[in-house]
Wavefront OBJ file of the C-alpha trace (Angstrom):
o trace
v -1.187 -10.055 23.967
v -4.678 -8.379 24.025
v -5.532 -5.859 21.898
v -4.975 -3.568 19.061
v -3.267 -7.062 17.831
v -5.721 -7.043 14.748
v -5.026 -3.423 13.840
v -1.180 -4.217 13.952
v -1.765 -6.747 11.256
v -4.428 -4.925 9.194
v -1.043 -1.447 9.546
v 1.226 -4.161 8.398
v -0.580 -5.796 6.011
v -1.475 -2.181 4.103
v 1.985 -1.208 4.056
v 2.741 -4.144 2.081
l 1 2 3 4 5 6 7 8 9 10 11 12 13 14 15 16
């Protein structure tokens, strides 16, 4: 864990 954690969310949550 550290970062780019937030982006991976914000990717997945767009797809969606």
């Amino acid at each position: 864990a550290g970062t780019g954690i937030a982006e991976l969310i914000a990717l997945e949550m767009s797809k969606q």
